[in-house]
N, C-alpha and C positions, 0 to 999 in steps of 0.2 A: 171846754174843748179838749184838754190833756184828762181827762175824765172819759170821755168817750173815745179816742185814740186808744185810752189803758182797757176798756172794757173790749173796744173791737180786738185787741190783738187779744189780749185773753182768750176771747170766744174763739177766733182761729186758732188758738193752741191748742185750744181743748179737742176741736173739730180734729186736727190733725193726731192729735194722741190718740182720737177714736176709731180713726182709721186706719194707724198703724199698730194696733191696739191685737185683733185677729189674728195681723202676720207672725207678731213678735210667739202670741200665743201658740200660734201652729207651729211654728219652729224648735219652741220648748215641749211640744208635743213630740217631736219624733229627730233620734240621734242615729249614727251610726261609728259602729268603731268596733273591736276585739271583745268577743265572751268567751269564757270558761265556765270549769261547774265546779261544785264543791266535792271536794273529798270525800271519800263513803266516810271516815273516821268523825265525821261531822254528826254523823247521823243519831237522833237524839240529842243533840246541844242544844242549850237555847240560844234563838237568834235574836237579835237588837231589838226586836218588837216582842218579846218576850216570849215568842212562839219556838215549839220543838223543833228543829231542823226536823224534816224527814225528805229521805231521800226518792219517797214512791209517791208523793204530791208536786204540783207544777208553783213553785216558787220559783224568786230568785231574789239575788240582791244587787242592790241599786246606793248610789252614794246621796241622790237627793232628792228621788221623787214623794212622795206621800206613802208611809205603810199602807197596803189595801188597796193601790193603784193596781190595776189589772193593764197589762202591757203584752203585747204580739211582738213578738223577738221571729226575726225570721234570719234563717243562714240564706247568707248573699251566693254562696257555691253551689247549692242546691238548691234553691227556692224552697223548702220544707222549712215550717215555723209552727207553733207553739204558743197559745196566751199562758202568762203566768202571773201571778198575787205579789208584789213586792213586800217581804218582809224580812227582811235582814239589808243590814249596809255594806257596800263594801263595791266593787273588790277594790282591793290595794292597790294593784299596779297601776301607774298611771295609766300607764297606754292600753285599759279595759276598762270597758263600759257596764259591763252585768256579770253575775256570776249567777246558774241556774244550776239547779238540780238536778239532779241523776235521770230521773225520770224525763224532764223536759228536754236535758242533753238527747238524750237516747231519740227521742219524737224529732230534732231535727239534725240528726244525725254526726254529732259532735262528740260523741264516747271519743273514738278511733282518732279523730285528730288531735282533743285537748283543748285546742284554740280555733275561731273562725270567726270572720267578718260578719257582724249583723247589722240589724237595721230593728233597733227597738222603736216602736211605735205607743203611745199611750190608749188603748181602750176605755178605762172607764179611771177617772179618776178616784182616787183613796180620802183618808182623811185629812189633817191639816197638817203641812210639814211643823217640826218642831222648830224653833223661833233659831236663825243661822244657819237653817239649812236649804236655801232657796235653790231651788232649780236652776243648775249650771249646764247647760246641754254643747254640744259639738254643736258646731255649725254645718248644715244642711243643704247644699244649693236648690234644691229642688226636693221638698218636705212631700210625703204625699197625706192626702188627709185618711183620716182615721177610720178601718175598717167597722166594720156593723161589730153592736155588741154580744156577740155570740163567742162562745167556748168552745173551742173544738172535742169531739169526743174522741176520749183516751183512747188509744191504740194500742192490741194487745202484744205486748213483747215476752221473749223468753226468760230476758232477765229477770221479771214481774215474779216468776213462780217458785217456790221454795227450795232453797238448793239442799238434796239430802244425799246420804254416799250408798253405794250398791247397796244396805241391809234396809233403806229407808228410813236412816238417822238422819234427822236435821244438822246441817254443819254449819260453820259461820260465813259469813262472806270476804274477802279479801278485801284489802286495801287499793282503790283505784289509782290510778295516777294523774286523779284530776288538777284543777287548782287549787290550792288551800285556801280557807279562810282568813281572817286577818289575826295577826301573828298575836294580838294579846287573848285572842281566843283559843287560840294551840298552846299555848303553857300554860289552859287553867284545868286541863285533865293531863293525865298524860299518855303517852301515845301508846297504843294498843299495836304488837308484834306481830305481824300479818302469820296469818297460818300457815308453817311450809309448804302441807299439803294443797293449799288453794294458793301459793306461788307457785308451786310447780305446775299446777294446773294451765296455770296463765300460757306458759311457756308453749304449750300446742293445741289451745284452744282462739276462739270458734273453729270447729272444724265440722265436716260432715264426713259420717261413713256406711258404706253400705255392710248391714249384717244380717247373716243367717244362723241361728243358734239352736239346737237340739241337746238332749242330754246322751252322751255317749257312755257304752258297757267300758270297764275297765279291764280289758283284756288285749294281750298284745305287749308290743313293745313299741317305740317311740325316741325322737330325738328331739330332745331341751334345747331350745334355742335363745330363749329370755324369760328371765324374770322378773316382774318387775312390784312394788309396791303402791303405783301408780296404775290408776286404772285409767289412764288418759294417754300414758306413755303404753299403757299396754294398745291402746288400740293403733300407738302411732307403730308400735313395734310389729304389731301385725302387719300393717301396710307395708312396712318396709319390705317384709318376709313376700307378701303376697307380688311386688314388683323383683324381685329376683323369680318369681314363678314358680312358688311352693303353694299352692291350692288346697292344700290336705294340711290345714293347721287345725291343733285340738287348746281349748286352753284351760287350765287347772287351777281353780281355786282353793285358799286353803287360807289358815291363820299361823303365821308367824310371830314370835316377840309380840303376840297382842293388835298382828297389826294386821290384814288381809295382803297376802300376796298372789301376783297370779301369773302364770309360770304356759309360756309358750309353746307348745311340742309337736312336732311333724309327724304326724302317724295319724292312725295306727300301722303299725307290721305287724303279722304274724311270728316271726322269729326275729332274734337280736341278731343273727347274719343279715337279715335284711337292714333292718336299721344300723346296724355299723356300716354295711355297703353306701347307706343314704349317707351316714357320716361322714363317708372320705368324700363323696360327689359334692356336697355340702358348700365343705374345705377350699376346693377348686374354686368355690363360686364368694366363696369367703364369709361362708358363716358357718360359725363356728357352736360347736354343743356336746352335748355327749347323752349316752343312751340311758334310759331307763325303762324298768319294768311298771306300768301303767299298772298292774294290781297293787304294788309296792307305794305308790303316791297314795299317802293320807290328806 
C-alpha cells in the first residue's frame, strides 16, 4: 500500500514538473532590463568566446546565455530591434542586461542615448553553457513567445563607410562614449588617445548643409573673416556668416605647419575701398576681419 501511495505521488510530481516545465523555460527565454554597447576602443580585442570584437558585426554580450545564442534585443522607446550572436560576457553593471555593438546599437537606435530599456528575446539557441554559468534571467510578467527564425537584413548606415579627410586619406575613428567593457579587459591593452582632430569633429557633427561650390579667378580683394583648421568648424563658420546675411562668401584653401587650413572671405571686390567699406559695415554687425589681396593668398 505505502508502495503505491509512493509511486502515485511520484507520478504526479513528475506530471506537474512537465507542465511547469515550458513556462519556466519561456521565461528564461526572454528578459527585459537596461543595454549599452561597447566602446569602439574595444574593437579588435578578443571577446570571452575567443572571438575578435568587431564593431560592424551584430554581436553582443550577455552574462549567461550559451555563446552562439542568436537573440532579438528590441528598444522598448522605439520599437526598432536587431537579432545578435552572443559572444562575449558581460556587461558589469548590475542594473544591464546586454552590451551590443556599434553596428547593432546604431539599427536600434541607441548611439545617441548610450543606454535604453529592451526587451532581449532568445531566437535560436547556442551551444552548451559552461558548467556555473546557468541562465539567471529578470522576471517577466507577461514573456511573449519567440519571434521566427529569421535575421533581419543589415541596414545601410553612414557610419558603415570609410572615414577619410578632404585629400582622401583614410583617418582613424574616435573613441565613442559608449559602455565599456569589463574592467579586467581595459587594463590588458592600453588605451588609445582619441584623435584631436576627430574630437573636435564630434563637437558639431551630425549636421547637414546646403553647398554650392565652383572654383573662383583670384583677382580682387576680399575680407577674412575665419580661419579655421577644421574643416567641420569651417562649415559651422560659414553658417554662422551666412545668418548674419553675407551670401557672397569665398573659401581658401591652403597648407599650414603641415596641416590644411581653410580661411573664410567675403568677396570678391574690385578695389580694397570697397572691401574696407564692407569692413567697417561688417564691425556694426560684429564680425570682425581684415582685408586681403586674393592674388596675394598662396
Amino acid at each position: 500500500m505505502q508502495t503505491s501511495q509512493f509511486f502515485r505521488f511520484g507520478l504526479l510530481a513528475l506530471l506537474m514538473l512537465l507542465i511547469a516545465s515550458p513556462r519556466l523555460l519561456r521565461a528564461q527565454q526572454v528578459q527585459e532590463g537596461m543595454a549599452s554597447y561597447y566602446n569602439d576602443k574595444f574593437h579588435g580585442r578578443k571577446t570571452a568566446s575567443g572571438e575578435p570584437y568587431d564593431k560592424n558585426r551584430f554581436t553582443c554580450a550577455h552574462r549567461t546565455l550559451p555563446f552562439g545564442t542568436i537573440v532579438k534585443v528590441t528598444n522598448l522607446t522605439n520599437g526598432r530591434y536587431v537579432s545578435v550572436k552572443v559572444n562575449d560576457r558581460g556587461p558589469h553593471k548590475p542594473e544591464r542586461i546586454v552590451d551590443l555593438s556599434r553596428a547593432a546599437a546604431q539599427q536600434i537606435g541607441l548611439v545617441q542615448a548610450g543606454v535604453a530599456r529592451v526587451r532581449v528575446e532568445v531566437v535560436r539557441n547556442g551551444q552548451v553553457s559552461p558548467p556555473g554559468n546557468q541562465p539567471v534571467v529578470t522576471n517577466n510578467p507577461s514573456p511573449a513567445p519567440a519571434p521566427p527564425r529569421t535575421r533581419p537584413a543589415r541596414q545601410v548606415d553612414i557610419s558603415d563607410l570609410p572615414i577619410v579627410d578632404h585629400n582622401g586619406v583614410p583617418i582613424a575613428e574616435s573613441v565613442q562614449a559608449g559602455e565599456s567593457q569589463p574592467e579586467d579587459q581595459v587594463t590588458a591593452t592600453p588605451e588609445a588617445k582619441p584623435d584631436p582632430t576627430l574630437v573636435e569633429a564630434q563637437k558639431y557633427t551630425p549636421a547637414l548643409f546646403t553647398m554650392q561650390a565652383a572654383k573662383s579667378t583670384s583677382e580682387g580683394f576680399g575680407l577674412q573673416v575665419g580661419a579655421f583648421f577644421s574643416f567641420y568648424r569651417l562649415l559651422e563658420g560659414m553658417d554662422e556668416i551666412a545668418g548674419k546675411g553675407y551670401k557672397n562668401t569665398l573659401v581658401h584653401s591652403s597648407i599650414k605647419d603641415g596641416k590644411p587650413i581653410f580661411r573664410i572671405i567675403l568677396g570678391p571686390y574690385p578695389t580694397r575701398a570697397d572691401a574696407n567699406a564692407l569692413r567697417r559695415a561688417a564691425a556694426k554687425k560684429g564680425v570682425e576681419g581684415i582685408v586681403v589681396d586674393l592674388k596675394e593668398l598662396k
